[in-house]
ZAMARGU-4260 file (C-alpha; in steps of 0.2 Angstrom, whole numbers, plus 5000, padded with zeros to 4 digits):
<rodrens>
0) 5109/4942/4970 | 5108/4929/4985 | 5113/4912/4984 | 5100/4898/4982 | 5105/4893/5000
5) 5106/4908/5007 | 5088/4913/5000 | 5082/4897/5007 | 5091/4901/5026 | 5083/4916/5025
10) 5065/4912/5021 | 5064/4895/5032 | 5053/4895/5049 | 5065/4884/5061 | 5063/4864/5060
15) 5042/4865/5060 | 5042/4880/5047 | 5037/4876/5028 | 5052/4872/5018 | 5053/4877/4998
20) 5053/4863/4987 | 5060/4865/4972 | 5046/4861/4957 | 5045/4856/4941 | 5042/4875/4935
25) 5059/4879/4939 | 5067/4883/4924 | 5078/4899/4916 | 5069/4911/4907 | 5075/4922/4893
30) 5063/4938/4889 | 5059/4940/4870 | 5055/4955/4863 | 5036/4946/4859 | 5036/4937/4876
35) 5023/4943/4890 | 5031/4945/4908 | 5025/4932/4920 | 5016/4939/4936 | 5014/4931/4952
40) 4998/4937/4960 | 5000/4935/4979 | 4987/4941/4992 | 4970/4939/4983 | 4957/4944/4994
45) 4950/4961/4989 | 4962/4971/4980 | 4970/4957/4970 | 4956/4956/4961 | 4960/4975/4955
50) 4978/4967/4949 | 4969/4953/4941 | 4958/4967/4931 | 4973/4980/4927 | 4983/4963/4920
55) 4971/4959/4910 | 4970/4977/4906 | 4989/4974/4900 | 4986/4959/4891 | 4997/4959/4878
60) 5011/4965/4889 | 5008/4954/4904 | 4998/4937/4909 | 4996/4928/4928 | 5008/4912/4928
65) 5005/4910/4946 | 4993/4915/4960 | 4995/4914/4979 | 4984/4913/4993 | 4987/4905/5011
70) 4967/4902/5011 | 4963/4887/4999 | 4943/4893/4997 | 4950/4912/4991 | 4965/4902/4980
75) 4952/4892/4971 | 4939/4905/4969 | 4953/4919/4963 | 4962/4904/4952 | 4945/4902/4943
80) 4941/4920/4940 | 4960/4921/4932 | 4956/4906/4919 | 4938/4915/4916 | 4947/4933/4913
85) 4962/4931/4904 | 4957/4913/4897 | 4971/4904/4901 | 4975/4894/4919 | 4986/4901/4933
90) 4995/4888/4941 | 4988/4891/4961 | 5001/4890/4976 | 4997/4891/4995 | 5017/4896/5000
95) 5023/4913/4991 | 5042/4905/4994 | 5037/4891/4982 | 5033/4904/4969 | 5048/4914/4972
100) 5059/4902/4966 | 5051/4900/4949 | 5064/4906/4936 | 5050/4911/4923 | 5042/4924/4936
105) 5046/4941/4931 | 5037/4949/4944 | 5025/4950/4958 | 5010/4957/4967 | 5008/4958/4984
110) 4990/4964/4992 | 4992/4954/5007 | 4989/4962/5026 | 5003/4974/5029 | 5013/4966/5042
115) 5017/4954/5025 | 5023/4969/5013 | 5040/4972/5017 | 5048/4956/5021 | 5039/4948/5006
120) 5043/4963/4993 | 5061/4961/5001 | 5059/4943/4997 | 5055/4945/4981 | 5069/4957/4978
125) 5083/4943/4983 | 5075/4931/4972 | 5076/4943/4958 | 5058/4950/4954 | 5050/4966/4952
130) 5038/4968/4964 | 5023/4980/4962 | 5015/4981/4981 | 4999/4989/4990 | 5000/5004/5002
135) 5007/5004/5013 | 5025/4999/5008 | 5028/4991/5026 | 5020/4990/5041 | 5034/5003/5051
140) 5043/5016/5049 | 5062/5005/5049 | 5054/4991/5036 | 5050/5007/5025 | 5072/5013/5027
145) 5073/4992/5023 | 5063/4990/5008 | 5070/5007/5000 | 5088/4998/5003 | 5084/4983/4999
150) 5077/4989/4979 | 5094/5000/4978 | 5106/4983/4983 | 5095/4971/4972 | 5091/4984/4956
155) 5073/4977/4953 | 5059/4989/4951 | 5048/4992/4965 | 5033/5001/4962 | 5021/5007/4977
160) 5002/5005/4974 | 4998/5023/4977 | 4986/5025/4956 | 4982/5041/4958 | 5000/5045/4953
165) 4997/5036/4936 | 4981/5048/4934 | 4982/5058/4918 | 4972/5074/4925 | 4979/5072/4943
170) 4997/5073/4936 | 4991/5088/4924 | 4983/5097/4938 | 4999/5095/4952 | 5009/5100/4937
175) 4998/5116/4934 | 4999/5119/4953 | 5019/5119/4955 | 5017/5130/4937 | 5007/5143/4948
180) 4991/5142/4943 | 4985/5144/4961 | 4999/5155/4968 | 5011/5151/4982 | 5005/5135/4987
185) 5006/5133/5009 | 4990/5123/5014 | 4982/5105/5010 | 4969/5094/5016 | 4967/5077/5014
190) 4953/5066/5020 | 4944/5051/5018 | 4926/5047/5026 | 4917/5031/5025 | 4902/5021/5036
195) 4913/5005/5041 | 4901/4996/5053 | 4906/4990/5071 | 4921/4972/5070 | 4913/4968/5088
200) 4921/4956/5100 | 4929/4942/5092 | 4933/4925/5101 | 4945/4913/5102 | 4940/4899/5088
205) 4949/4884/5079 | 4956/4888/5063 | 4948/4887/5047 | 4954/4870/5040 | 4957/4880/5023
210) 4966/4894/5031 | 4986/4891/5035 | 4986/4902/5048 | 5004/4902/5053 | 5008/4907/5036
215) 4997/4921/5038 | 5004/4927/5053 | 5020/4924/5045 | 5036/4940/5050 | 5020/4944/5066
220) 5024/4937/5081 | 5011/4923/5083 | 4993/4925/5091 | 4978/4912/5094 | 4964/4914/5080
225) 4949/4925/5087 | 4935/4923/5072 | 4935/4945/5068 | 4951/4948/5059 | 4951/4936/5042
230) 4950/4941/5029 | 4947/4959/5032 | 4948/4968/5049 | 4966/4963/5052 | 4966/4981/5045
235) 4961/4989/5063 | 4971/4977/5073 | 4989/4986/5077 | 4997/4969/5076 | 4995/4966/5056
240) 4985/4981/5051 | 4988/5001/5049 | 4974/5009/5053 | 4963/5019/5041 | 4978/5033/5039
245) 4989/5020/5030 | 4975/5012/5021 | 4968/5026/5013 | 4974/5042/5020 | 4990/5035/5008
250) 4983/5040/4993 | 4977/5058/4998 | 4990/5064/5010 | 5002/5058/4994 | 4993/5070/4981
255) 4995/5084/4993 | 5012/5082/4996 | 5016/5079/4979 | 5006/5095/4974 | 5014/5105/4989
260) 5032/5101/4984 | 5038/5093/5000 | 5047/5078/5006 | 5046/5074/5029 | 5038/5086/5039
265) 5048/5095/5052 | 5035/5092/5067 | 5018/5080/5068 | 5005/5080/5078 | 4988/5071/5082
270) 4971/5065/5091 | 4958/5056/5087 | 4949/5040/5093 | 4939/5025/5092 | 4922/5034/5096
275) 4909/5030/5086 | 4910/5010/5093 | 4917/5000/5108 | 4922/4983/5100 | 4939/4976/5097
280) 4947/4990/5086 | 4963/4994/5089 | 4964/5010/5081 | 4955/5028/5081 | 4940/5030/5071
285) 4941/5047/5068 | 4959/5056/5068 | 4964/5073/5063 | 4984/5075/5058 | 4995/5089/5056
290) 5013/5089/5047 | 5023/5106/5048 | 5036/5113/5037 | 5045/5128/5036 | 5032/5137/5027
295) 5018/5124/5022 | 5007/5114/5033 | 4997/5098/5028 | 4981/5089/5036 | 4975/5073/5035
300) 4956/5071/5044 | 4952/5052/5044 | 4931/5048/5048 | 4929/5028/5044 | 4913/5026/5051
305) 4906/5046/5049 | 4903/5048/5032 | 4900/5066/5030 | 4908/5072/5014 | 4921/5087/5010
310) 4917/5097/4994 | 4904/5083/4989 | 4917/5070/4990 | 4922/5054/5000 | 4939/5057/5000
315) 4951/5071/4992 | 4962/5081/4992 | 4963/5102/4993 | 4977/5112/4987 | 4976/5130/4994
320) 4987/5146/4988 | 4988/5165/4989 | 4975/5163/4975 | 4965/5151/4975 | 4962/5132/4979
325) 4961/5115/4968 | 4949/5104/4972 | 4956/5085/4967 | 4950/5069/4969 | 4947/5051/4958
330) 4934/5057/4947 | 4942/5075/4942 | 4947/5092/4950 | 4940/5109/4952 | 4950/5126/4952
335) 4941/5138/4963 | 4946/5159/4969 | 4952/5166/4986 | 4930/5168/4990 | 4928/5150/4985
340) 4919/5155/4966 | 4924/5140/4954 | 4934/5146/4940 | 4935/5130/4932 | 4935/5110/4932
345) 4938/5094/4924 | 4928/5076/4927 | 4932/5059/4922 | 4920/5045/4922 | 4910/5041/4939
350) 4910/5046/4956 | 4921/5035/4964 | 4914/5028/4980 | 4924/5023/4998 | 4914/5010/5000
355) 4923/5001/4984 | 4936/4990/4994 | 4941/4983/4977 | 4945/4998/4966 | 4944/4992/4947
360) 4949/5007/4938 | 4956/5016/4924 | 4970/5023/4938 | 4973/5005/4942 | 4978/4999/4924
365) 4988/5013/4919 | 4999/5012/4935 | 5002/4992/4930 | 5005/4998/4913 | 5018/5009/4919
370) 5025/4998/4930 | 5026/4984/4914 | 5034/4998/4904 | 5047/5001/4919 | 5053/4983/4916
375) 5052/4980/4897 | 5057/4999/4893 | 5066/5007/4904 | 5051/5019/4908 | 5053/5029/4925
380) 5042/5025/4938 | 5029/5035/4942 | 5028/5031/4960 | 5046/5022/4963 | 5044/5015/4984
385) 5059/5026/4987 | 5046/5039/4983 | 5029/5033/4991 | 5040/5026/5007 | 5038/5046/5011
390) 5021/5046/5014 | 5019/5029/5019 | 5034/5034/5034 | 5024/5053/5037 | 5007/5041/5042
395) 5016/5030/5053 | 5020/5044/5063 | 5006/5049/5063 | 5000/5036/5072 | 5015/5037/5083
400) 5011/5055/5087 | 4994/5047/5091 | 5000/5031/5101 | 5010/5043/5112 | 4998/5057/5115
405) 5011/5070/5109 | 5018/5080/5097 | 5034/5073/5088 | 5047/5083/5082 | 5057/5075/5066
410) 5075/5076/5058 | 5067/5081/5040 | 5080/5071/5032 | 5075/5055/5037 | 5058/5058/5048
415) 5068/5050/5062 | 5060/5057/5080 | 5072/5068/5089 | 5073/5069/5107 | 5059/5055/5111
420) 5065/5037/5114 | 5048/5030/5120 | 5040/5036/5104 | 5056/5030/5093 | 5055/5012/5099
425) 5039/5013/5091 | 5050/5015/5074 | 5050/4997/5068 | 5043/4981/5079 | 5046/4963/5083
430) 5045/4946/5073 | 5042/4931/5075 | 5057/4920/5077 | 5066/4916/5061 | 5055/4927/5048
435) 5063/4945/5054 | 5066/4953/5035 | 5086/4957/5031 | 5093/4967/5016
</rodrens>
């Protein structure tokens, strides 16, 4: 554990950054065997309002002590669902560093932009919490190396937001799959297709007066507000955002390489574009990824604004062998021969939709409930980051491989770009002065 002080020095902006104050919340906490654990909700636009659902899932387990937006109209919107779902009041807090010093939070969520997952899961590590955060894990490929550290050195439980891992029939199928019941497994395809409409050109605007926009910004270095990136299309923007292969090709290309038994790819290569509009979006539109082993290969085809499905699905993933292929996605799998004749399958509930930017779902609550067993229990994690940092790390260089027009060829040990030191500089970035994240 770090020092107070130290956890202080490391979190403050310079002389016109936000200091913590200490609060009157700031008291030890012994866990009971009948207590609940405290969560810290942080990032609550969106996908917090999954965590809100798969806590109150997990009720008797868990409850929301705190919640944490920098925009004061999504703070008091979020703060009031919280009262009206679990019937009892979160206490709201604009600055996530006020939060982390609260003795009686056990752990924390984070669904903020990207370029906030690392240094604030790393954050949250020094000052003692679990910390359960979205996909991607970080923002590059060196913060990924950094968070994985940083949960070895500060023994908390870090959990990756990658559900389908927590999945009762995908977990059954991948484990029939690496039992044979396909053959000799050497081919996946991931994708992920959805109608996204055009971000157009934004322009330089005042701040919102409820937005904090340096704390926002926060680890990026810092740009003038343009009226197109809160609260949403910071996604498309290479500055905070990913692209749509971190924020969804995650969950797919994970399956596959879970079902296909492999860890980094020994060579990458992609193409793509932004082709279906001309506005300010950084990143492709349509990008089609391949990762080489040895013996296996794996694809990743991302369409965000050409919804055309795959085996009448949005998004999925398909496992293919000497003798046969499986078929498996959020709402089931099918098992199907070498001609492409079903021999069998398995559904669950609805269809799940990528239009749903929220994703309340059974997935959802069981991977939280995993995560709360992890801490109270022992329970091994179903998707520990040292575990989903692998895909997260294969994705970004994908978009590396991308950004450089060219094939990269990898150490498959750690994914680290051999023999290319314009494309390796791309391997972590640049912060803002005094909010660079250290394990």
């Amino acid at each position: 554990m770090v020092t107070r002080r130290k956890f202080l020095e490391t979190l403050t902006v310079g002389a016109a950054g936000l200091a913590v104050a200490p609060t009157a919340r700031s008291y030890g906490r012994i866990l009971g065997a009948n207590d609940r654990l405290n969560f810290a909700l942080i990032g609550l636009n969106g996908r917090g309002y999954a965590h809100l659902s798969s806590l109150k899932a997990n009720r008797s387990a868990a409850r929301i002590s705190h919640v944490c937006d920098v925009d004061d109209n999504i703070l008091r919107k979020f703060a009031g669902s919280v009262q009206e779902e679990m019937g009892e009041a979160a206490a709201p807090e604009k600055d996530f560093r006020r939060i982390l010093e609260q003795k009686d939070v056990d752990a924390i969520t984070i669904a903020t932009p990207d370029h906030w997952h690392t240094p604030m899961a790393i954050a949250g590590l020094q000052a003692g919490k679990h910390v359960y955060v979205e996909k991607p894990c970080s923002h590059n490929p060196a913060e990924g190396e950094m968070l994985v550290a940083a949960q070895e050195k500060y023994g908390k439980l870090v959990q990756m937001g990658n559900q389908q891992r927590s999945s009762p029939h995908t977990r059954e199928i991948v484990e029939k799959i690496q039992g044979g019941i396909i053959g000799r497994t050497y081919l996946a395809k991931a994708w992920y297709s959805n109608v996204r409409k055009s971000i157009g050109t934004g322009k330089e605007v005042p701040v919102p007066s409820q937005l904090d926009w340096g704390l926002w910004q926060g680890p990026a270095p810092r740009r003038p507000y343009t009226d197109n990136v809160h609260p949403y299309n910071w996604h498309w923007f290479r500055h905070y955002g990913t692209g749509e292969t971190l924020n969804n090709g995650t969950h797919e290309v994970d399956v596959c390489r879970w079902a296909l038994g492999v860890d980094y790819p020994k060579r990458v290569t992609s193409s793509g574009g932004r082709y279906h509009y001309k506005d300010d979006w950084q990143f492709y539109d349509t990008l089609v990824t391949s990762f080489e082993y040895e013996d296996k290969m794996l694809t990743w085809e991302g369409k965000s604004c050409q919804g055309m499905k795959y085996y009448g699905r949005d998004r999925g993933s398909a496992i293919m062998a000497t003798n046969g292929t499986v078929v498996v996605g959020r709402d089931g799998y099918e098992i199907y021969d070498l001609a492409g004749k079903k021999t069998g399958e398995f559904k669950v509930g609805a269809a799940t939709s990528s239009s749903d930017l929220v994703g309340r779902d059974s997935m959802t609550n069981a991977h939280f409930r995993n995560f709360i067993g992890g801490i109270l229990r022992g329970e091994k994690l179903n998707a520990p980051v040292s575990a989903g940092n692998i895909a997260v790390t294969m994705l970004q260089l994908s978009n590396i491989a991308w950004e450089v027009n060219r094939e990269l060829d990898l150490d498959t040990k750690d994914a680290r770009i051999q023999n290319d030191p314009e494309a390796m500089k791309m391997w972590g970035r640049e912060y803002e002065k005094g909010w660079a994240p250290h394990v």
